[in-house]
C-alpha positions as CSV (number, residue, x, y, z in Angstrom):
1,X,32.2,-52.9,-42.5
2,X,33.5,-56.2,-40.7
3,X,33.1,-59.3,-42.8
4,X,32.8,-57.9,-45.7
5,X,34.5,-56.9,-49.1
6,X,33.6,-55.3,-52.0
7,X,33.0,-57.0,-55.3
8,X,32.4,-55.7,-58.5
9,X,30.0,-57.6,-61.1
10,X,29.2,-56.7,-65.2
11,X,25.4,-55.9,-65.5
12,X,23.5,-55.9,-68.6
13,X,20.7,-53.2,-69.0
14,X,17.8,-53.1,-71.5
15,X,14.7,-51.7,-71.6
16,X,11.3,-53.3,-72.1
17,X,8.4,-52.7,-74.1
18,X,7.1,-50.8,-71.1
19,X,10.0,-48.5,-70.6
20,X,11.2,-50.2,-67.8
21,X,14.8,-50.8,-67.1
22,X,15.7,-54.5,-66.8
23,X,18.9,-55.4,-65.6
24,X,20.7,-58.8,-65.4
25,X,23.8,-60.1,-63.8
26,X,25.2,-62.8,-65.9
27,X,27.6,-64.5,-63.5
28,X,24.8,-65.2,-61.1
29,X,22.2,-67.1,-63.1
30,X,18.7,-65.8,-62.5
31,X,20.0,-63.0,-60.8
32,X,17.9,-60.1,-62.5
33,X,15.8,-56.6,-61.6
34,X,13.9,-53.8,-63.2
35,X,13.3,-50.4,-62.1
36,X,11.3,-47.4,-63.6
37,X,14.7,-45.6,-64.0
38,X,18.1,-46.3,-64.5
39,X,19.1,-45.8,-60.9
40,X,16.4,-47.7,-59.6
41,X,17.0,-50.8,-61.7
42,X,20.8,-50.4,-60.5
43,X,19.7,-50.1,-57.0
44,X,17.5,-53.1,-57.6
45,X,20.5,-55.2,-58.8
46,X,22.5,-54.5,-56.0
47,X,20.3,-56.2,-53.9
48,X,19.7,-59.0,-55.8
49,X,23.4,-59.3,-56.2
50,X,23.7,-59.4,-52.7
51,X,20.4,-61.6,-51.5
52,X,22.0,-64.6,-54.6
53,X,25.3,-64.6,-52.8
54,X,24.2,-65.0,-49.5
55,X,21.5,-68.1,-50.8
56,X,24.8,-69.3,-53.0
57,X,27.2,-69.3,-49.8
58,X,24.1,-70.9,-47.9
59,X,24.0,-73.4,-50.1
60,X,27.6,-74.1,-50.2
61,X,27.7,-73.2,-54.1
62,X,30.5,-71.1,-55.6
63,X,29.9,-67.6,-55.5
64,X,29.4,-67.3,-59.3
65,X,30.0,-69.0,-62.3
66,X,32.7,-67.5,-65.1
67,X,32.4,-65.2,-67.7
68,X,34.4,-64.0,-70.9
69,X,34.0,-61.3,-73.6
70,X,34.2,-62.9,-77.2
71,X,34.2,-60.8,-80.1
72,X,32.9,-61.3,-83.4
73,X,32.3,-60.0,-86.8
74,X,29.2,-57.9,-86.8
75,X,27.4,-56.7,-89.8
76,X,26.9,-53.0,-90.1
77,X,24.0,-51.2,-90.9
C-alpha cells in the first residue's frame, strides 16, 4: 500500500473481572482496547494503534514515546 509502512508495537494483555480482554500499548499513552476474546481485543488494538498515530502526526507530536525492558529480582512463590 502507497504511503505506508509497517510497524510493529509491544502490547500488554490482561483480563478483567468480567472476562474481558484488555489490551494496552505502552508507547502510545492512552492507547488501550478490550475485546470479548483474544482476537478481538488484538483487532481492537490495531485500530487504536493506528487512529493515535494519525491524531499524533496531526498534531505534529512524535509518533511514540520510548520504552525499555528492566529486569528485576522477583520473589517466588
Amino acid at each position: 500500500m502507497p504511503g505506508t509502512t509497517k510497524k510493529k508495537f509491544v502490547v500488554t494483555v490482561e483480563r478483567d473481572e468480567a472476562g474481558w480482554f484488555v489490551v494496552e500499548c505502552p508507547a502510545l499513552p492512552g492507547c488501550l482496547s478490550q475485546g470479548r476474546n483474544l482476537d478481538e481485543a488484538l483487532g481492537n488494538i490495531r485500530e487504536a494503534i493506528t487512529a493515535s498515530l494519525e491524531t499524533r502526526r496531526a498534531r505534529g507530536l512524535t509518533e511514540s514515546i520510548d520504552t525499555v525492558e528492566v529486569e528485576v529480582e522477583a520473589p517466588v512463590s
